[in-house]
MARFI-756530 format. One record per residue (C-alpha): x, y, z. Coordinates in pm, 1 decimal, always signed. Example, Ala and Ser with C-alpha at 12.3 -4.5 7.8 and 13.67 -1.06 7.14 Angstrom:
// MARFI-756530
<atom xx="+1230.0" yy="-450.0" zz="+780.0"/>
<atom xx="+1367.0" yy="-106.0" zz="+714.0"/>
This chain:
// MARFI-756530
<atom xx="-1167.0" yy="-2100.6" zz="-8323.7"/>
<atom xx="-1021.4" yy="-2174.0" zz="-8063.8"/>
<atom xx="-1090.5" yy="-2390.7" zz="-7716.6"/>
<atom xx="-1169.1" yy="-2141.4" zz="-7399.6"/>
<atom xx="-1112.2" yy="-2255.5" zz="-7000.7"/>
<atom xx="-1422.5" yy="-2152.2" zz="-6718.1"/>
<atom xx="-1477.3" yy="-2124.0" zz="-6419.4"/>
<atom xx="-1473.2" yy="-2480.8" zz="-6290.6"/>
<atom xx="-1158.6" yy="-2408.9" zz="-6315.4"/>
<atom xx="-1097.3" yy="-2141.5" zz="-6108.7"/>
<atom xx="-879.4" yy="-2220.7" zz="-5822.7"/>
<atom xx="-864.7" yy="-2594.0" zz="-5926.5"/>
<atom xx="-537.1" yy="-2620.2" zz="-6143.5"/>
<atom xx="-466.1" yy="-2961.8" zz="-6211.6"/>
<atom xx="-260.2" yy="-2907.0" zz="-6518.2"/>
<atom xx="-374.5" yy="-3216.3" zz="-6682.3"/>
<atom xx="-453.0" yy="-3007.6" zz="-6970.9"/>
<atom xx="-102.4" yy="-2875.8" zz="-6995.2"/>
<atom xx="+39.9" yy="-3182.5" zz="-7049.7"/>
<atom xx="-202.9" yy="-3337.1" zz="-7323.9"/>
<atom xx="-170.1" yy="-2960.5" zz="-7535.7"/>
<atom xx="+67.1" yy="-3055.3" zz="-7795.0"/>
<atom xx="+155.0" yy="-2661.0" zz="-7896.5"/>
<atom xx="+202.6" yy="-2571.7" zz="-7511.5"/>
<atom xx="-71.6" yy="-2338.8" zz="-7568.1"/>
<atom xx="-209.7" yy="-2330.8" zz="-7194.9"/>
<atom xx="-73.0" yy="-2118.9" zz="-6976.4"/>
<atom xx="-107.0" yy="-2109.1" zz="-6595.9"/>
<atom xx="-235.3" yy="-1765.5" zz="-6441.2"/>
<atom xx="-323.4" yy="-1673.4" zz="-6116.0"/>
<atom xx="-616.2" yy="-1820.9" zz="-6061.8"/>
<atom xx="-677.5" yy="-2043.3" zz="-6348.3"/>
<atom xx="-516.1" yy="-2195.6" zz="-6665.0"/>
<atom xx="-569.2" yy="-1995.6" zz="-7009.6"/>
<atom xx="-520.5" yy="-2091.4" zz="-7372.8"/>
<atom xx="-331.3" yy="-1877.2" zz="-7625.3"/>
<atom xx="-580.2" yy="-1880.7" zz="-7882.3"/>
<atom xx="-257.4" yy="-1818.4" zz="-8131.1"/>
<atom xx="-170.6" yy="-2116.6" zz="-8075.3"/>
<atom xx="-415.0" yy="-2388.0" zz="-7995.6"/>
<atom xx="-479.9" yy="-2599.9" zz="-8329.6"/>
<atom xx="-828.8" yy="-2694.4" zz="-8152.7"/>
<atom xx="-757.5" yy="-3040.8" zz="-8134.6"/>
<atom xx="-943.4" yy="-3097.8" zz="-7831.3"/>
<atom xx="-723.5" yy="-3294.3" zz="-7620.1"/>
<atom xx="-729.9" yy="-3058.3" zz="-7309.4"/>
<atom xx="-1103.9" yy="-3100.9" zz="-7365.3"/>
<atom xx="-1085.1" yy="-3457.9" zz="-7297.5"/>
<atom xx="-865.2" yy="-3483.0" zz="-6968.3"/>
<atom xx="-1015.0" yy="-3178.9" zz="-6823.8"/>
<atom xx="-1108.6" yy="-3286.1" zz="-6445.8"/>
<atom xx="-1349.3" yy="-3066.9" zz="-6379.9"/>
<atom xx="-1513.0" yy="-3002.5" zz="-6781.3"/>
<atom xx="-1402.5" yy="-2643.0" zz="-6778.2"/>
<atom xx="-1269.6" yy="-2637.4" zz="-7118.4"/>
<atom xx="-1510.4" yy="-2579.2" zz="-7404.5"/>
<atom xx="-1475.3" yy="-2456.5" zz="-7798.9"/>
<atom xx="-1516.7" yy="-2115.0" zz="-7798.7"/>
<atom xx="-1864.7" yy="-2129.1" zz="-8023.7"/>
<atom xx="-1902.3" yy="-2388.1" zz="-7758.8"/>
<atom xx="-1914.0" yy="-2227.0" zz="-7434.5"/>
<atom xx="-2190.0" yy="-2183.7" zz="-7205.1"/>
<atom xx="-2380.9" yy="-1863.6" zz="-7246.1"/>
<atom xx="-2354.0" yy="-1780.6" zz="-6824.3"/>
<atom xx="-1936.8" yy="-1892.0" zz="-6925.2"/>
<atom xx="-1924.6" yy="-1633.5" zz="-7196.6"/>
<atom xx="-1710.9" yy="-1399.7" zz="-6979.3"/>
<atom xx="-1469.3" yy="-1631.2" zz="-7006.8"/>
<atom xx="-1403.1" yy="-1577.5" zz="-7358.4"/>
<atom xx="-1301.4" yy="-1201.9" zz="-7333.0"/>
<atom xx="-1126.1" yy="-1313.8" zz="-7020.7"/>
<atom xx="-879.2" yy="-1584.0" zz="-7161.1"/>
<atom xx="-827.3" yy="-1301.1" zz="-7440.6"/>
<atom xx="-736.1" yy="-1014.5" zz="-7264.6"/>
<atom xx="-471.4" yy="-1268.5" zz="-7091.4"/>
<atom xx="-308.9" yy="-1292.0" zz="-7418.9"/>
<atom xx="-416.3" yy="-928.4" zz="-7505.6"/>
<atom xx="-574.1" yy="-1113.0" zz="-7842.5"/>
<atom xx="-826.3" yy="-837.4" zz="-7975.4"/>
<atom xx="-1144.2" yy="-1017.5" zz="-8066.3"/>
């Protein structure tokens, strides 16, 4: 499992979560940050400095946020 950004963060892009990953697993897109779910050891420190609470464990996430999911993994072109 791993942990999956929404859309509170769309357009907001702090980066605080970038620089509590320890793996470097976010990544900065266009128009949001994503998380390489190949590398995030769910730890959950993005989780916890998240300005905006955008960042959820993927069995986690909102039901209406459940786009986000397949979104962060075709980003990574993970297959589910």
């Amino acid at each position: 499992m791993a942990f999956v950004i929404t859309s509170p963060c769309l357009g907001e892009k702090s980066g605080d979560c970038t620089d509590a990953c320890p793996v470097d697993a976010i990544h900065e897109g266009d128009d949001q940050y994503y998380i390489d779910p190949d590398l995030c050891i769910d730890c959950g420190a993005c989780e916890a400095v998240c300005p905006v609470a955008a960042i959820f464990a993927e069995d986690s996430v909102p039901e209406h946020e459940q786009e986000f999911i397949v979104k962060n993994r075709l980003f990574f072109r993970t297959p589910a």
